[in-house]
VEXMAR-835143 format. One record per residue: residue in one letter; y, x, z of N, C-alpha, C, O in turn. Coordinates in pm, 1 decimal, padded with zeros to 6 digits, always signed. Layout:
BEGIN
(node 'A', (Y, X, Z), (Y, X, Z), (Y, X, Z), (Y, X, Z)),
...
end
This chain:
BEGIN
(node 'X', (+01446.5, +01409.7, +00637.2), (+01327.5, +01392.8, +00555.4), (+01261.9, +01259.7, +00590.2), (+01257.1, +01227.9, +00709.0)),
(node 'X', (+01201.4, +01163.9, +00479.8), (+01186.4, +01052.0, +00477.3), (+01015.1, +01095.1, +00571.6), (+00969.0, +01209.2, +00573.7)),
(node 'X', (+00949.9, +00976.2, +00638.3), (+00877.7, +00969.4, +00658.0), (+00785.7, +00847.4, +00699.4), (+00804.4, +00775.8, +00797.8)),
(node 'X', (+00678.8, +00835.8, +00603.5), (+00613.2, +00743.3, +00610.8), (+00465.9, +00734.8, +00620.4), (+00388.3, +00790.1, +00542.5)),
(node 'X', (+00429.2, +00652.7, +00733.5), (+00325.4, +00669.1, +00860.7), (+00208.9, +00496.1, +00803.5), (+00239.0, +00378.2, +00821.7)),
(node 'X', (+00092.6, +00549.2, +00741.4), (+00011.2, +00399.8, +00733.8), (-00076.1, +00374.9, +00817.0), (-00109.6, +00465.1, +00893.8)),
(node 'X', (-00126.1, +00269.9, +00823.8), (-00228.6, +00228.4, +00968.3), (-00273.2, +00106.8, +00892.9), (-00220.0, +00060.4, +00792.0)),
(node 'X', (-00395.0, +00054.8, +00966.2), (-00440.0, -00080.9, +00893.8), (-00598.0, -00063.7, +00813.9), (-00652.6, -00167.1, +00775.5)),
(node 'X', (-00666.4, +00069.5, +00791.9), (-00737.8, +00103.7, +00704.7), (-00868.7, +00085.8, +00782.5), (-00863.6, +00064.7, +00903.7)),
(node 'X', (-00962.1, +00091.7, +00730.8), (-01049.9, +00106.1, +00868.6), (-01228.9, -00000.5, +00720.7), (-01221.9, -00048.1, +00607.4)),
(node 'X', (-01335.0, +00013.6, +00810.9), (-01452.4, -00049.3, +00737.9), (-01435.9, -00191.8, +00753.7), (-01407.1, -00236.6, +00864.7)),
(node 'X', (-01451.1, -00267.2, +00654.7), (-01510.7, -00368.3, +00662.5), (-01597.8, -00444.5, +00544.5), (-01581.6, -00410.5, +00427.3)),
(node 'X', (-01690.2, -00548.3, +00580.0), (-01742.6, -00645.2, +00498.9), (-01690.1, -00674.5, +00352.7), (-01578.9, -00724.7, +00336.6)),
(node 'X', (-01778.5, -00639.6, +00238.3), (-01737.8, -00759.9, +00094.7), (-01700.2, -00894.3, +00132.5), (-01773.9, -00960.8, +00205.3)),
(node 'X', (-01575.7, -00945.0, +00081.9), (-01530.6, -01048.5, +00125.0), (-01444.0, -01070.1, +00221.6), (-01388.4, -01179.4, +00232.2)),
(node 'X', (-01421.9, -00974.3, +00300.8), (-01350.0, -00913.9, +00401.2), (-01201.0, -00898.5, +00388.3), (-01161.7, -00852.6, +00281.1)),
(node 'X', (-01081.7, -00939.2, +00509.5), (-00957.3, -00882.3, +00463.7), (-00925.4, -00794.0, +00576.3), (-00990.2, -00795.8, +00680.9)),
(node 'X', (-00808.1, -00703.3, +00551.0), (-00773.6, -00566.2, +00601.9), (-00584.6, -00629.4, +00561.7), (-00542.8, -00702.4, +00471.8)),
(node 'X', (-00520.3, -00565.4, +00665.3), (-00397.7, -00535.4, +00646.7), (-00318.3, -00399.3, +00688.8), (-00299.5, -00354.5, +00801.9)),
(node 'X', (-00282.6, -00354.0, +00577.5), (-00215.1, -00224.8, +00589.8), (-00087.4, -00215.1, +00598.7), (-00022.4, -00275.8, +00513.5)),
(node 'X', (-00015.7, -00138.5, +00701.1), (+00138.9, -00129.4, +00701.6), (+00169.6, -00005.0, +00702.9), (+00114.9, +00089.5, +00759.6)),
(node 'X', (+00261.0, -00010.4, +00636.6), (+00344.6, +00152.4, +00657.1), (+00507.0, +00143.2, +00677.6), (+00595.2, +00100.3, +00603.2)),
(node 'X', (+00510.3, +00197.3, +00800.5), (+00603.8, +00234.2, +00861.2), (+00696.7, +00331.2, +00817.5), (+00634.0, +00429.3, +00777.7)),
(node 'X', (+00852.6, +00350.9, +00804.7), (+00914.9, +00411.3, +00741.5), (+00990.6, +00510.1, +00860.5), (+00954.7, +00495.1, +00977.3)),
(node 'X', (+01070.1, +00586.4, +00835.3), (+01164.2, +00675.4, +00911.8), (+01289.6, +00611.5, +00911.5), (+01374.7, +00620.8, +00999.9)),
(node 'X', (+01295.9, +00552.2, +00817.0), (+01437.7, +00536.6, +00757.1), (+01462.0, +00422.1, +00687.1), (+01383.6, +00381.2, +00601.5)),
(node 'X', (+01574.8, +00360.4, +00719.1), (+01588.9, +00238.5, +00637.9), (+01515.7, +00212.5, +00508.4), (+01515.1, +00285.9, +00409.7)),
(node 'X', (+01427.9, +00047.8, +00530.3), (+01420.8, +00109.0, +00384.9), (+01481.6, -00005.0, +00279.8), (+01408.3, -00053.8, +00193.8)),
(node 'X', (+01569.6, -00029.3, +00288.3), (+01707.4, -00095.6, +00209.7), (+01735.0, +00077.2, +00107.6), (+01766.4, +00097.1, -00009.7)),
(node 'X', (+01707.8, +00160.2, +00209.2), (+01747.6, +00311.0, +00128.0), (+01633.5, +00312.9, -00059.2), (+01660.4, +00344.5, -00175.1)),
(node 'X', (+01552.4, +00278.0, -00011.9), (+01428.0, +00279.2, -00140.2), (+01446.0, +00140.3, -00254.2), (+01446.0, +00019.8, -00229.0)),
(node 'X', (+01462.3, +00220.7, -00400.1), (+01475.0, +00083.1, -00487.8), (+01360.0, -00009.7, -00526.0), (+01377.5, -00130.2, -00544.8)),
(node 'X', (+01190.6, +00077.3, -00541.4), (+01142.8, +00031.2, -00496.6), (+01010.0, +00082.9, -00381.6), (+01032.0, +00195.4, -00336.8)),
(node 'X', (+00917.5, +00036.9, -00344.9), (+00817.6, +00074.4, -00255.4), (+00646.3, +00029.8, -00327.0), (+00621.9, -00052.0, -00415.7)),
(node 'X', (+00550.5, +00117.5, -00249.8), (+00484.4, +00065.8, -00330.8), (+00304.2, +00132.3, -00243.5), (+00291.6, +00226.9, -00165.7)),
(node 'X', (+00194.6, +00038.4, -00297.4), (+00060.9, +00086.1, -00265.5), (+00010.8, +00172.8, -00363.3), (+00040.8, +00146.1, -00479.6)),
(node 'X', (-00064.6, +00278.9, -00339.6), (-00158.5, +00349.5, -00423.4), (-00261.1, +00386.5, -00390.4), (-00259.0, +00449.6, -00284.7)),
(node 'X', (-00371.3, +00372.5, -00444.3), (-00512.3, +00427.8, -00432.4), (-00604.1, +00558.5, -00447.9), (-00570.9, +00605.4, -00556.8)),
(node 'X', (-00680.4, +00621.0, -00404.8), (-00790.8, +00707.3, -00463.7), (-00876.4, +00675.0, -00426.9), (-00881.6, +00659.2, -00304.9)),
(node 'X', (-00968.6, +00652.2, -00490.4), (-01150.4, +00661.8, -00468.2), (-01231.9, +00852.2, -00495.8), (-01216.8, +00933.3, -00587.2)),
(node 'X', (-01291.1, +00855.2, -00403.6), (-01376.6, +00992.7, -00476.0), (-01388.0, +00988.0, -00624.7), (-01431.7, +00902.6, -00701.9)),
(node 'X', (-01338.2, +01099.3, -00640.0), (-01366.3, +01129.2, -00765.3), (-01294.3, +01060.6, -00844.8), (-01324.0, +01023.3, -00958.3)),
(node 'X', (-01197.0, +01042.6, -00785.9), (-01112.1, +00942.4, -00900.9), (-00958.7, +00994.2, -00921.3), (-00908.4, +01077.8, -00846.2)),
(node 'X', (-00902.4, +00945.5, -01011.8), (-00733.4, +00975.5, -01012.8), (-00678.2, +00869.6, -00935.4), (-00731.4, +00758.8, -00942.8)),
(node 'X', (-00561.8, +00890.7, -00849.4), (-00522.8, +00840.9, -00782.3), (-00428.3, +00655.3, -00891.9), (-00368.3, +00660.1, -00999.3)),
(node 'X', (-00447.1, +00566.6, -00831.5), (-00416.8, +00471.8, -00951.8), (-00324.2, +00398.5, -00841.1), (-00341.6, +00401.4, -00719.2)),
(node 'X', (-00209.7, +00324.4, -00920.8), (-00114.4, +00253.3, -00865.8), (-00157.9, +00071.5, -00867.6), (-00188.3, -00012.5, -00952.2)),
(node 'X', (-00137.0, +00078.6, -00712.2), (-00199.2, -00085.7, -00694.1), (-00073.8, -00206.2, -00678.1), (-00058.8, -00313.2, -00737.1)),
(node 'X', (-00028.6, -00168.7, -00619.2), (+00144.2, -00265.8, -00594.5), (+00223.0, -00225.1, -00600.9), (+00223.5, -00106.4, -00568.3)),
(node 'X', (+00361.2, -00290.7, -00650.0), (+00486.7, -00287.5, -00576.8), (+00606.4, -00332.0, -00563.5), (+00669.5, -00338.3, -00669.0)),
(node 'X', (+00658.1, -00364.2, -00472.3), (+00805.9, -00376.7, -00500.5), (+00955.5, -00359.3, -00436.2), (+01002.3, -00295.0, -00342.3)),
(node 'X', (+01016.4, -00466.7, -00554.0), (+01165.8, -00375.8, -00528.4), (+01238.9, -00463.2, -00429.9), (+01203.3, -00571.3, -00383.0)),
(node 'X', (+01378.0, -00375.0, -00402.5), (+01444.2, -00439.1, -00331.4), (+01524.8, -00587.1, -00313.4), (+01594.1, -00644.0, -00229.1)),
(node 'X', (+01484.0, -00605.0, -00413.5), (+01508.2, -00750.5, -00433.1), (+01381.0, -00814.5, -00423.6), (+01360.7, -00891.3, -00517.6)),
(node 'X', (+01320.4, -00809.6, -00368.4), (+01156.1, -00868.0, -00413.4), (+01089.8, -00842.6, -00515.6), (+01003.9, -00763.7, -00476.4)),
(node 'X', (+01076.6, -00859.1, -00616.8), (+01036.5, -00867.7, -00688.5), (+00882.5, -00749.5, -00731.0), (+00889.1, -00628.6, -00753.0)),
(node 'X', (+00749.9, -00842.7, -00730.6), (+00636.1, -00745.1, -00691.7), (+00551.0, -00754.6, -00814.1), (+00579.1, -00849.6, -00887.2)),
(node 'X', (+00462.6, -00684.7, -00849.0), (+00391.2, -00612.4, -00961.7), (+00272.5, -00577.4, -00851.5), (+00297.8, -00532.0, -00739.9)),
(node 'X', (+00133.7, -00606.7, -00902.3), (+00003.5, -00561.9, -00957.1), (-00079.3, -00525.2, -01010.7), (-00104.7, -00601.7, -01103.7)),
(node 'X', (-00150.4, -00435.2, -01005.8), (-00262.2, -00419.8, -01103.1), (-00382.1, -00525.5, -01097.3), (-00425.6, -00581.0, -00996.3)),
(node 'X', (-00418.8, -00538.1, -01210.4), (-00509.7, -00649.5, -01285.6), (-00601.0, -00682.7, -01153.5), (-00599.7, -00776.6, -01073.8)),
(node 'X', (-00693.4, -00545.6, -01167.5), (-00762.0, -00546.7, -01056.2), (-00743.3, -00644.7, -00954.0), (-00815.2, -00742.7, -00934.5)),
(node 'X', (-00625.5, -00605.8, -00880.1), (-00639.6, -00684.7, -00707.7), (-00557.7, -00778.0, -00767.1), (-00591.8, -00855.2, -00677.5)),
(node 'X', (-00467.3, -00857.1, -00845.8), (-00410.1, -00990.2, -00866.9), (-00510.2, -01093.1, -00808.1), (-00631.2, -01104.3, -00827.7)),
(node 'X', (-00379.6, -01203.7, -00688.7), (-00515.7, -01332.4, -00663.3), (-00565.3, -01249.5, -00514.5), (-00607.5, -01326.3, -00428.0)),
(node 'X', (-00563.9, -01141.2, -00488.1), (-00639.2, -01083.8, -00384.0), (-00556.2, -01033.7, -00285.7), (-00558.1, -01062.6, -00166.1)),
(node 'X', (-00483.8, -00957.2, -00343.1), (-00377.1, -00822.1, -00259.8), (-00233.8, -00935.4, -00262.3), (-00210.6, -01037.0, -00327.9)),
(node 'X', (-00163.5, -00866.7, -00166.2), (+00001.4, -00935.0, -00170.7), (+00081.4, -00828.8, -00097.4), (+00058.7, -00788.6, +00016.7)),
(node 'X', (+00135.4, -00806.6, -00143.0), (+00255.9, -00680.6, -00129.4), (+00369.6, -00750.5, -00000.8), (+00393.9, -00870.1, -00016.7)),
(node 'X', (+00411.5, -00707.4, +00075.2), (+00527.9, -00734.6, +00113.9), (+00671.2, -00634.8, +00225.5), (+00662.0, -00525.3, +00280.9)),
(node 'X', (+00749.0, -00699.6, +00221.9), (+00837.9, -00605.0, +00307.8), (+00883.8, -00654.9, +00444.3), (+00866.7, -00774.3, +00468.9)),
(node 'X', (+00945.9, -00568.3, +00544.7), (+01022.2, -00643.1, +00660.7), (+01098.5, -00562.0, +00671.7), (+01070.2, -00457.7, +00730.5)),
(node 'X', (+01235.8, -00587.6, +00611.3), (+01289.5, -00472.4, +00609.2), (+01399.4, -00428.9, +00730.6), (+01463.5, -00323.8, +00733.1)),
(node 'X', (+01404.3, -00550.3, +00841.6), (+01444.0, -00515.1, +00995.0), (+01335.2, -00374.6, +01062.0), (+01376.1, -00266.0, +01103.0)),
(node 'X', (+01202.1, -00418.5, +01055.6), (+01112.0, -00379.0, +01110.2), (+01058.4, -00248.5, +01052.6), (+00969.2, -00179.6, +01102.0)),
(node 'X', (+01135.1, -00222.2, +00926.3), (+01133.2, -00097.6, +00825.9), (+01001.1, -00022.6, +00824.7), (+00967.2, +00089.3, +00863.4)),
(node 'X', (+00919.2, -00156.0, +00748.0), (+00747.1, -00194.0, +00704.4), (+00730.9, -00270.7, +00570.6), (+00779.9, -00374.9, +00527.2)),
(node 'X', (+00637.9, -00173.3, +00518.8), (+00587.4, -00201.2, +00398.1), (+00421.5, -00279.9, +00456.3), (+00354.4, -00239.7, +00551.3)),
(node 'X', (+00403.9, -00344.3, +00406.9), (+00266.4, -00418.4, +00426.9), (+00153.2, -00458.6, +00294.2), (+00215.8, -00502.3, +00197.6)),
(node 'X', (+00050.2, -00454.4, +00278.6), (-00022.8, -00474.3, +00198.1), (-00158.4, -00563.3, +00268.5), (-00231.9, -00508.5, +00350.7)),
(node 'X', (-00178.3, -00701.0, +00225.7), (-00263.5, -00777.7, +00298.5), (-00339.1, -00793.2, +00173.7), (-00294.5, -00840.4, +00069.1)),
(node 'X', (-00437.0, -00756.8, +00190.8), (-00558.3, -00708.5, +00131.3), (-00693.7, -00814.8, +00174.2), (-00761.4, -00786.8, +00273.1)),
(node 'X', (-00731.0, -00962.6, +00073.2), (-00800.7, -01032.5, +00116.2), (-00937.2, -01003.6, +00010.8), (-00935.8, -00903.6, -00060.8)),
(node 'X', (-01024.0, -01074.8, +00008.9), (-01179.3, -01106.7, -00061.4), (-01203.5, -00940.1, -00127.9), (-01200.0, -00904.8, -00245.7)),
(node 'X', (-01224.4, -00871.5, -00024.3), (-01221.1, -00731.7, -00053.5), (-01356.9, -00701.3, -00115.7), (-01450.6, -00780.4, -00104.5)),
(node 'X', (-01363.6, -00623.1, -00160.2), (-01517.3, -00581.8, -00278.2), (-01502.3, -00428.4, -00274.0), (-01400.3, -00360.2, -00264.7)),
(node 'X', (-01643.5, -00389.9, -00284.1), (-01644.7, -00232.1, -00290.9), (-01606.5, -00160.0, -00368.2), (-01642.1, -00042.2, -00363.0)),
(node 'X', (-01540.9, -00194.8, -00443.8), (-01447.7, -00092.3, -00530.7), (-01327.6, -00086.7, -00518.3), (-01264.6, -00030.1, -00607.6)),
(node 'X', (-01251.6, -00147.1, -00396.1), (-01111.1, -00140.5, -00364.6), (-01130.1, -00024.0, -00267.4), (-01032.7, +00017.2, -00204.3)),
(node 'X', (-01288.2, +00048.1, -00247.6), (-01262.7, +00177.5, -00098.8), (-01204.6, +00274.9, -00183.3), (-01231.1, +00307.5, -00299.0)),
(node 'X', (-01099.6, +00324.1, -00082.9), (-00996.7, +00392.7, -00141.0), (-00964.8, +00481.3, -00007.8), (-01025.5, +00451.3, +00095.1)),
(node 'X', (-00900.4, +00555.9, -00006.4), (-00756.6, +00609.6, +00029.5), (-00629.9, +00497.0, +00015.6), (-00579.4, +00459.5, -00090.2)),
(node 'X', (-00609.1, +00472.5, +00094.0), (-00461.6, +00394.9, +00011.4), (-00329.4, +00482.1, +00093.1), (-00328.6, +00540.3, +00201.6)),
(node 'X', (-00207.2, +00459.8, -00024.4), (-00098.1, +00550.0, +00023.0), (-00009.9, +00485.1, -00019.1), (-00009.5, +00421.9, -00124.7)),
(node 'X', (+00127.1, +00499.5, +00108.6), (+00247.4, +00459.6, +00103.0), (+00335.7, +00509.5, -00030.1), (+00322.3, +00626.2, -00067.0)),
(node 'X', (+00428.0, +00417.6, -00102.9), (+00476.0, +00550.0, -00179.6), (+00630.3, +00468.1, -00156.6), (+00638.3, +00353.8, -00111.4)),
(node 'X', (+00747.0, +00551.4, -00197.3), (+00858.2, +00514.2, -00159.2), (+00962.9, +00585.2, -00246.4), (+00993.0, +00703.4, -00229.2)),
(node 'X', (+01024.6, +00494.9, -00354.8), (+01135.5, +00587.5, -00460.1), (+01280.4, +00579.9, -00416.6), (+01322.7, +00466.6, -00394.0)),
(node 'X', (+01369.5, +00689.2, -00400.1), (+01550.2, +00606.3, -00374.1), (+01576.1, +00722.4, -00475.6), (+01572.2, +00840.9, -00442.4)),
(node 'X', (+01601.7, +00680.1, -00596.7), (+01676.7, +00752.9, -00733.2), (+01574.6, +00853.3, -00746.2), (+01461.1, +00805.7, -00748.6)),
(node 'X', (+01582.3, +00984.9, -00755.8), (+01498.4, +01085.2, -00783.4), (+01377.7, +01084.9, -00711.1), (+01266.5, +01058.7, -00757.1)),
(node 'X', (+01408.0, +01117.9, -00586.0), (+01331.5, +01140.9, -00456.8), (+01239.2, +01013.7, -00456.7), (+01280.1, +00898.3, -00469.5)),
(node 'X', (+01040.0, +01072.5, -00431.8), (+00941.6, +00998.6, -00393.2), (+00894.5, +01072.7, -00267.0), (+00846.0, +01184.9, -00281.4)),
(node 'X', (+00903.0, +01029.3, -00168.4), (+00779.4, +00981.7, -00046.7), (+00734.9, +00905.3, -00030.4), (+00754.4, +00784.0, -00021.6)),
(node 'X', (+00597.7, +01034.6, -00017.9), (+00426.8, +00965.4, +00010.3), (+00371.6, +00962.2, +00174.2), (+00417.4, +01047.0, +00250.8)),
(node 'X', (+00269.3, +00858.9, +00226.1), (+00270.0, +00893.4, +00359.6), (+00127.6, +00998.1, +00347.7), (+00115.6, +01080.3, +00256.8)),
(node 'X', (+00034.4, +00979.6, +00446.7), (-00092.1, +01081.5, +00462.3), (-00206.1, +01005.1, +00427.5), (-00317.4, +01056.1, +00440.2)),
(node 'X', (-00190.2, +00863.7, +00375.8), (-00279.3, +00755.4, +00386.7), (-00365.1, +00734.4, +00456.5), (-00410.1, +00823.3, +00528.7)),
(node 'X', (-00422.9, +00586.1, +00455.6), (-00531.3, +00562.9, +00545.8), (-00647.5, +00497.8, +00476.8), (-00625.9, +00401.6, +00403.2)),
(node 'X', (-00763.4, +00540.9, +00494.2), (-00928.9, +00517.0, +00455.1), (-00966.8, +00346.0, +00451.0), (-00971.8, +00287.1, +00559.0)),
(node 'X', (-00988.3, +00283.3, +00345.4), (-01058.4, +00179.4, +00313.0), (-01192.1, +00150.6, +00269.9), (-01253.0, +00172.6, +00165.2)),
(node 'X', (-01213.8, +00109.8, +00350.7), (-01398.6, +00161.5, +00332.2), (-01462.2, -00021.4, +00304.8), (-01450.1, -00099.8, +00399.0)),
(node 'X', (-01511.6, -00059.0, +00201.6), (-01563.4, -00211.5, +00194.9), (-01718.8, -00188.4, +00157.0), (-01770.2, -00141.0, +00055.7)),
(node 'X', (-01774.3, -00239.6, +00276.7), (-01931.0, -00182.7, +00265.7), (-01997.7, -00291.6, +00365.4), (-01959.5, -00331.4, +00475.5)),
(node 'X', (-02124.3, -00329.7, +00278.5), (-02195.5, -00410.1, +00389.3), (-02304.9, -00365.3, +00486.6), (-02350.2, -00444.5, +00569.2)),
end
């Protein structure tokens, strides 16, 4: 069973950057692609990044210019560097991870942008 572990979340300042990684179980050459997702209270959970195994990365409108997706795929880490942060990026954010059918999610970690 795949498992994936995020860290990186934590309060900070408008204007502020945060970097989030998530750690995999398992190769992740195994996943076609990988990816960030969000919830805010009260909200539906909304898809913020991602990408594939070839590189190739996708954003939502929102964080374009701000957020940057990336991989290490020795170090079998997904990363999300998260700069000029504003209070409506506090979220939940969560790992997500596709190989053909099969998605794993991690437990996410708390983004809190507050002055």
């Amino acid at each position: 069973q795949v498992q994936l572990v995020e860290s990186g979340g934590g309060l900070v300042q408008p204007g502020g950057s945060l970097r989030l990684s998530c750690a995999a179980s398992v190769s992740i050459f195994s996943f076609n692609i990988m990816g960030w997702y969000r919830q805010a209270p009260g909200k539906q959970r909304e898809w913020v990044a991602s990408i594939t195994t070839g590189g190739s990365t996708n954003y939502v409108d929102s964080v374009k210019g701000r957020f940057t997706i990336s991989r290490d795929n020795a170090e079998m880490t997904l990363y999300l560097q998260m700069n000029s942060l504003k209070p409506e990026d506090t979220a939940v954010y969560y790992c997500h991870a596709r190989s053909g059918l099969f998605n794993s999610w991690g437990q996410g970690t708390q983004v809190t942008v507050s002055s």
